[in-house]
C-alpha positions in Angstrom: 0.0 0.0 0.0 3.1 2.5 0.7 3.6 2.3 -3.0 0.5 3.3 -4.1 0.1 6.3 -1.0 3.6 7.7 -2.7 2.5 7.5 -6.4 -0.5 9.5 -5.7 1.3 12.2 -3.2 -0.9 11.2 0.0 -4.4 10.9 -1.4 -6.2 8.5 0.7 -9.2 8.8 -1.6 -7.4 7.7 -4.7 -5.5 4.9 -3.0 -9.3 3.7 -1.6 -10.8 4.1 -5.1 -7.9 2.3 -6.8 -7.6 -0.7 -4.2 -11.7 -1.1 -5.1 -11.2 -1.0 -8.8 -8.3 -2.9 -9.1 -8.4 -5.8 -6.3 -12.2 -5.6 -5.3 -11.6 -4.4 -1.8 -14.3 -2.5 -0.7 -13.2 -0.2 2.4 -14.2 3.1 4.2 -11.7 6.2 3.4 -11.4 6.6 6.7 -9.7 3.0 7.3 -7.5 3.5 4.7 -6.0 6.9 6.0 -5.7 4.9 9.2 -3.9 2.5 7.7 -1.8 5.1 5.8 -1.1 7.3 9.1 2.8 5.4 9.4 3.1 6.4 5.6 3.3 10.3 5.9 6.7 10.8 7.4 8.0 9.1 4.4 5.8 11.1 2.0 7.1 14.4 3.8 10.8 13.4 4.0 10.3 12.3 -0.2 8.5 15.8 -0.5 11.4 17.4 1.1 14.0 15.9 -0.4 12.7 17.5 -3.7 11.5 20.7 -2.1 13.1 23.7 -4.9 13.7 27.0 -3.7 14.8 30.5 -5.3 17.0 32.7 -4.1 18.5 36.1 -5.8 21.5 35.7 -7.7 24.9 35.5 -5.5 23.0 34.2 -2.1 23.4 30.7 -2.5 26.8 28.5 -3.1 27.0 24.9 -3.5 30.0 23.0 -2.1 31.4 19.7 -3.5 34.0 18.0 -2.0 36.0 14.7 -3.5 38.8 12.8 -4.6 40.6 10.6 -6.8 43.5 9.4 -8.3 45.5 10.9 -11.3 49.0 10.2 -13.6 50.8 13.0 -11.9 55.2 13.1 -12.5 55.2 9.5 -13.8 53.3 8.1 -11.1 49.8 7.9 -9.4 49.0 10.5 -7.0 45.5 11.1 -4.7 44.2 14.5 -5.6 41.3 16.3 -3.5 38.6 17.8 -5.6 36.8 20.9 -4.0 33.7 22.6 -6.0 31.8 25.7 -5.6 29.3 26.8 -7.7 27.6 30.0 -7.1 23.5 29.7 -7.5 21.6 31.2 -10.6 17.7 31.9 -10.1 16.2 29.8 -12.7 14.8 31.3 -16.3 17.5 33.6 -17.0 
């Protein structure tokens, strides 16, 4: 049931209307939000994950940190990667 909760973004309704058509189980919307209620946190935490947000241009930076290994003088050396990228407001 999580599965279907997440692909319709929370709505109980759908999921009860779905579970009816699809595998006959006839149930009350409010026992399925019941047995949704566990299911939320993960919906917010998915819904925040993706959250976007704007800001003007300049008053966000993205850091990136890594490393690898590169040819360097005839022999392999561990470099350390470090990325900032300042943030654009979108539709420019």
């Amino acid at each position: 049931m999580l599965e279907r909760f997440l692909q319709h973004r929370g709505n109980c309704d759908v999921v009860r209307q779905q579970l009816s058509k699809e595998l006959g189980i006839k149930t009350s919307l409010r026992s399925v939000e019941r047995a949704c209620r566990t299911f939320r946190q993960e919906l917010e935490v998915s819904r925040r994950a993706t959250m976007r947000f704007e800001t003007a241009l300049g008053e966000q930076l993205q850091i990136d940190f890594g490393q690898t290994r590169v040819l360097l003088g005839g022999g392999s050396v561990r470099v350390f990667l470090f990325v900032a990228t300042l943030g654009e407001p979108t539709g420019r």
